[in-house]
PASE-991290 format. One record per residue (C-alpha): residue number from 1; residue in one letter; x, y, z. Coordinates in steps of 0.25 Angstrom, whole numbers, plus 2048, in hexadecimal, padded with zeros to 3 digits. Example, Ala and Ser with C-alpha at 12.3 -4.5 7.8 and 13.67 -1.06 7.14 Angstrom:
! residues 2
+-----+------+-----+-----+-----+
: seq : type :  px :  py :  pz :
+-----+------+-----+-----+-----+
:   1 :    a : 831 : 7EE : 81F :
:   2 :    s : 837 : 7FC : 81D :
+-----+------+-----+-----+-----+
//
This chain:
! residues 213
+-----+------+-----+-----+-----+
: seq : type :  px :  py :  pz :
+-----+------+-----+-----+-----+
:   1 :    x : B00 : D4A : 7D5 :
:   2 :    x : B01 : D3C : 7CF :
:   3 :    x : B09 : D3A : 7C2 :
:   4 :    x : AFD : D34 : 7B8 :
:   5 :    x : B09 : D2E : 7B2 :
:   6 :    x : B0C : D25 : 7C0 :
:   7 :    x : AFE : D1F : 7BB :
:   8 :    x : B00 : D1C : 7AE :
:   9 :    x : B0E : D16 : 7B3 :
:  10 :    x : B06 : D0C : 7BC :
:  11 :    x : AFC : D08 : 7B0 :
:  12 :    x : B09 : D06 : 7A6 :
:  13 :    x : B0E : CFD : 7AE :
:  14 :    x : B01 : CF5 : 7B1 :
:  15 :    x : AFF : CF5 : 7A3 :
:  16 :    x : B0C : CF1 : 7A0 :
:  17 :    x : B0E : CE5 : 7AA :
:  18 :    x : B0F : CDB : 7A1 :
:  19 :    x : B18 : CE1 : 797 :
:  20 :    x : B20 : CE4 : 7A2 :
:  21 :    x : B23 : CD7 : 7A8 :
:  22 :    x : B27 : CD3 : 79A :
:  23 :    x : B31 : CDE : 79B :
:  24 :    x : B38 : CDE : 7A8 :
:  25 :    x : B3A : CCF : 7A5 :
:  26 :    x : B45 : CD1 : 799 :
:  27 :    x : B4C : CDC : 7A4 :
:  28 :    x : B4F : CD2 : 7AD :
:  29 :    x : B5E : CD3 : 7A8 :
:  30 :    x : B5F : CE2 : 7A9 :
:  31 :    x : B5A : CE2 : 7B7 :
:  32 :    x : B63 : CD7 : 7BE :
:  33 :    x : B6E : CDF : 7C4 :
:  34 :    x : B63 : CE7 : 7CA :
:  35 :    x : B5C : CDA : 7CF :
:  36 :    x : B6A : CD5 : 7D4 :
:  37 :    x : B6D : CE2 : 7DD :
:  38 :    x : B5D : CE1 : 7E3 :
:  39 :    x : B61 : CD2 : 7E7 :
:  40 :    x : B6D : CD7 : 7EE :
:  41 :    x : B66 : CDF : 7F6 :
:  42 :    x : B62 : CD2 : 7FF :
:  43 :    x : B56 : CCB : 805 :
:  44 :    x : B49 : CD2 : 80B :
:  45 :    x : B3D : CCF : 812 :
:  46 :    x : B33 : CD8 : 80D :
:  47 :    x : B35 : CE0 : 7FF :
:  48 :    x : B2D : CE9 : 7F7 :
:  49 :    x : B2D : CEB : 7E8 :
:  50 :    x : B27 : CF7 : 7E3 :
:  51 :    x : B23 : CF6 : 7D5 :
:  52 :    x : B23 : CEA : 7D2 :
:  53 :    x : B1F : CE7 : 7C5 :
:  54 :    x : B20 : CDA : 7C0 :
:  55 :    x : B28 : CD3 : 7CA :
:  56 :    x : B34 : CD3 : 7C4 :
:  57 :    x : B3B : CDA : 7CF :
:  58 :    x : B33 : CD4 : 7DA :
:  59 :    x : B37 : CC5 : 7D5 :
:  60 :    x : B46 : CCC : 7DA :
:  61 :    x : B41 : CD0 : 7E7 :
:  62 :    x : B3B : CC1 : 7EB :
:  63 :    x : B49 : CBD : 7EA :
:  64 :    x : B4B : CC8 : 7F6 :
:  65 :    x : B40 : CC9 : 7FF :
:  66 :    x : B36 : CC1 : 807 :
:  67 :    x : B2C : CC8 : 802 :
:  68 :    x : B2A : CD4 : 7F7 :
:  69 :    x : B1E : CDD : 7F5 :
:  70 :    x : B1C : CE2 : 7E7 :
:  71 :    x : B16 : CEF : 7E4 :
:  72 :    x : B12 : CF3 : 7D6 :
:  73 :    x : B06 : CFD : 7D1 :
:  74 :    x : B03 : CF3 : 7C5 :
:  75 :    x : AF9 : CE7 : 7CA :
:  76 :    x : AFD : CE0 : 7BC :
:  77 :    x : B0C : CE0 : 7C0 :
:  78 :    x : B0A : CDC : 7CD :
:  79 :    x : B01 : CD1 : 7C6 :
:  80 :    x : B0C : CCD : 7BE :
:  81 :    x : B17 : CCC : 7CA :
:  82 :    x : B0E : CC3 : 7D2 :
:  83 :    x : B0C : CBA : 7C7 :
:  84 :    x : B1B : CB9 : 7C6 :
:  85 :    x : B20 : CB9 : 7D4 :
:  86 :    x : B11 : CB4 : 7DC :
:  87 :    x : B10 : CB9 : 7EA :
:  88 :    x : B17 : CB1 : 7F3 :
:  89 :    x : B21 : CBC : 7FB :
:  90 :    x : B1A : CC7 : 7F0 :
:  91 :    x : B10 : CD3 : 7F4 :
:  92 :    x : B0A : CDB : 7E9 :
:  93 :    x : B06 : CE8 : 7EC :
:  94 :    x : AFF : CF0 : 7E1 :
:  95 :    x : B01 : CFF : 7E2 :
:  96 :    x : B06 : D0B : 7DC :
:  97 :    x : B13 : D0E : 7DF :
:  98 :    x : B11 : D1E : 7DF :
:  99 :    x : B04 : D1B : 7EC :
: 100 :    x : B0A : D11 : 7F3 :
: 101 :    x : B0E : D13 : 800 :
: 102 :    x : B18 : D06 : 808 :
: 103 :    x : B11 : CFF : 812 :
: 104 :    x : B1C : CF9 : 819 :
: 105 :    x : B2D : CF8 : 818 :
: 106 :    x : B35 : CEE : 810 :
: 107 :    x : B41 : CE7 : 812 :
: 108 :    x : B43 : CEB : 802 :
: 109 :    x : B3A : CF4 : 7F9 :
: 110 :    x : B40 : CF2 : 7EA :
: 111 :    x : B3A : CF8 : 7DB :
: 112 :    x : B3F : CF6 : 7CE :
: 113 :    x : B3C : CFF : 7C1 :
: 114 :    x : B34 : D07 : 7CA :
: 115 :    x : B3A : D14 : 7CF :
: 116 :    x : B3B : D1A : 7C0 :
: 117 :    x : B2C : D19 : 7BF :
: 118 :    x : B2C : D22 : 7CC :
: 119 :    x : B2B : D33 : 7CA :
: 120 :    x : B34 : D3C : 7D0 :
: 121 :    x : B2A : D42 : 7D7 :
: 122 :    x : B24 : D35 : 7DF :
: 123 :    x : B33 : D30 : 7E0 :
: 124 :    x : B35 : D35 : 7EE :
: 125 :    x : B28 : D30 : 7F5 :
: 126 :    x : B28 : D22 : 7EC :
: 127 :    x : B38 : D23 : 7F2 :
: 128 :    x : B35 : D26 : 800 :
: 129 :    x : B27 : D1A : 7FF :
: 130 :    x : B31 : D0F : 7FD :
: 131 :    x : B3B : D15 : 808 :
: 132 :    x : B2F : D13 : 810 :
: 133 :    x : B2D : D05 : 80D :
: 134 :    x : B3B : CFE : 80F :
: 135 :    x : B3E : CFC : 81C :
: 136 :    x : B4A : D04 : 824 :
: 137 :    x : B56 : CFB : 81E :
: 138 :    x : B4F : CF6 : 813 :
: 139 :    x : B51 : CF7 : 806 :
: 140 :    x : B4B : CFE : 7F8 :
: 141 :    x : B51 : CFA : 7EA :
: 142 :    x : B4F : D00 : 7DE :
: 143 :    x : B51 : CFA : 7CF :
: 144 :    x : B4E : D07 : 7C5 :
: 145 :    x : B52 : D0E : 7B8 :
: 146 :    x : B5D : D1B : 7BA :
: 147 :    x : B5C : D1F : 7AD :
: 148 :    x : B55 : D1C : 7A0 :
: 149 :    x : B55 : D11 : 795 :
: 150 :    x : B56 : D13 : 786 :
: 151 :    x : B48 : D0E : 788 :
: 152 :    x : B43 : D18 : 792 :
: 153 :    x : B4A : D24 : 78B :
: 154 :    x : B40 : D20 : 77F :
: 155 :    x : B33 : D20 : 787 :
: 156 :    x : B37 : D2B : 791 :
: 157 :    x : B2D : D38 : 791 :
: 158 :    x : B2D : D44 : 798 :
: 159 :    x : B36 : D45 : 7A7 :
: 160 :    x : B32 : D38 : 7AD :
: 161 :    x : B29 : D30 : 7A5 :
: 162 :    x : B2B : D26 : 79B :
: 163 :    x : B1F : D1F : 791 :
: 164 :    x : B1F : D11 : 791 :
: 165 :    x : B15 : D09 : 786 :
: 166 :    x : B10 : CFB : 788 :
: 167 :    x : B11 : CF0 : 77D :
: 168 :    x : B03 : CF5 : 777 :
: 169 :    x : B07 : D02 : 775 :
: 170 :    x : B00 : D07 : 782 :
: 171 :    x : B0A : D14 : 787 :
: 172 :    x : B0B : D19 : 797 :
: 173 :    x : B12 : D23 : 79C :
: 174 :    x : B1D : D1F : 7A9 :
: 175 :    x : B25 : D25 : 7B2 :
: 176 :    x : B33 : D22 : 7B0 :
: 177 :    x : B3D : D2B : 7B7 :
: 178 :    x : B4D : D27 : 7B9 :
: 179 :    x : B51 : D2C : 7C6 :
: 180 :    x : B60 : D30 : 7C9 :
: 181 :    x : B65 : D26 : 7D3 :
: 182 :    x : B6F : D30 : 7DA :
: 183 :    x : B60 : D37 : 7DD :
: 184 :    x : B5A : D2B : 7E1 :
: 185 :    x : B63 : D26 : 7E9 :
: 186 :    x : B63 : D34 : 7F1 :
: 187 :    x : B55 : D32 : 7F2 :
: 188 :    x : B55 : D25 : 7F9 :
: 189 :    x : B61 : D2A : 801 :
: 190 :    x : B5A : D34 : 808 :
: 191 :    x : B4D : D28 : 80A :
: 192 :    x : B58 : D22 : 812 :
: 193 :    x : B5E : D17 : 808 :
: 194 :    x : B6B : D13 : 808 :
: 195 :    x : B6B : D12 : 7F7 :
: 196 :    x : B74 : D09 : 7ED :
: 197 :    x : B71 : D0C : 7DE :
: 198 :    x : B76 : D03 : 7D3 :
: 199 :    x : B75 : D03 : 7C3 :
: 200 :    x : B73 : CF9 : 7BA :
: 201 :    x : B6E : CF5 : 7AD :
: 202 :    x : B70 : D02 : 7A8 :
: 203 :    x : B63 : D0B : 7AB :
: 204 :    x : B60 : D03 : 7B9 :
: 205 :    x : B63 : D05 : 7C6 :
: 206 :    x : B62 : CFC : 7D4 :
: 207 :    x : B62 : D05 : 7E1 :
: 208 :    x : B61 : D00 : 7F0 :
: 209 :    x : B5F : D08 : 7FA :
: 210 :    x : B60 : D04 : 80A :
: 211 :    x : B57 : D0A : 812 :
: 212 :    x : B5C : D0E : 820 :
: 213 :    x : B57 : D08 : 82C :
+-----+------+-----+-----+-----+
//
């Protein structure tokens, strides 16, 4: 059965688009080690972005690959990235992450911020999707939280969800789960990813994994 709450999550964040390019703007400090270790990981023909948002990430990822297709379940995010970024070497692709099923292999298939929004019980079939859409000898990359903020621990609620309000007042219930990365990296292990895991910035975390050929 579908958590009601994976809905609401997808209507938070199309409610909260522009807000939310506001506030990824003033984290740009925060996320630069992460951004360094995603530009080591080289240059790729063919990469995917799942979740997308509003392109802050996906600006990153020009920089790598010849062309990126950027997924995201909001229309008004994907709205905002093509405004940014155009469509030149961009695909957008509107879908929710929980249906969506790849329709090819890439060289690279990357999401940031997105995992902890994920539910432990979808974790292994949304897991085993993106296996299915990187190539043999390609590459995943993951930018995430491992454990809560200050800020999270004051909006947490019961196990794995988290209320989050909009500048009006408006409140919606998310998923936001923190998922040990000795399990997670198990997890991609046995998908056949040879995995890395590195912390930074205090609750975040970049993970590569190779996947063999």
């Amino acid at each position: 059965m579908r958590d009601r709450v994976l809905d609401e999550q997808i209507e938070y964040y199309r409610a909260r688009a522009q807000e939310y390019a506001a506030s990824i703007s003033s984290t740009v400090e925060m996320f630069e080690p992460g951004r360094a270790m995603l530009l080591q990981l080289g240059k790729f023909d063919q990469i995917l972005e799942l979740a997308c948002g509003t392109g802050f990430w996906t600006e990153t990822l020009l920089r790598m690959g010849s062309q990126v297709t950027a997924v995201d379940a909001a229309p008004e995010m994907l709205n905002i990235t093509k405004a940014r970024l155009g469509e030149e070497r961009i695909k957008y692709q509107q879908a929710d992450l929980f249906q969506w099923e790849p329709k090819g292999e890439y060289d690279l298939v990357f999401f940031a911020n997105w995992l902890s929004h994920v539910p432990p019980f979808a974790l292994d079939d949304f897991l085993d999707k993106v296996r299915r859409a990187i190539h043999p000898g390609g590459y995943l990359a993951i930018v995430d939280q491992h454990a809560p903020s200050n800020t999270d621990k004051e909006v947490a609620k019961e196990y794995i969800y988290a209320t989050r309000p909009l500048e009006n007042g408006r409140q919606f219930t998310i998923v936001k789960a923190f998922y040990k990365l000795d399990d997670l990296q198990k997890k991609l292990e046995r998908l056949g990813f040879e995995v890395t895991v590195s912390k930074f910035a205090d609750v975040f975390f970049f993970l590569a994994g190779k996947r063999a050929k």
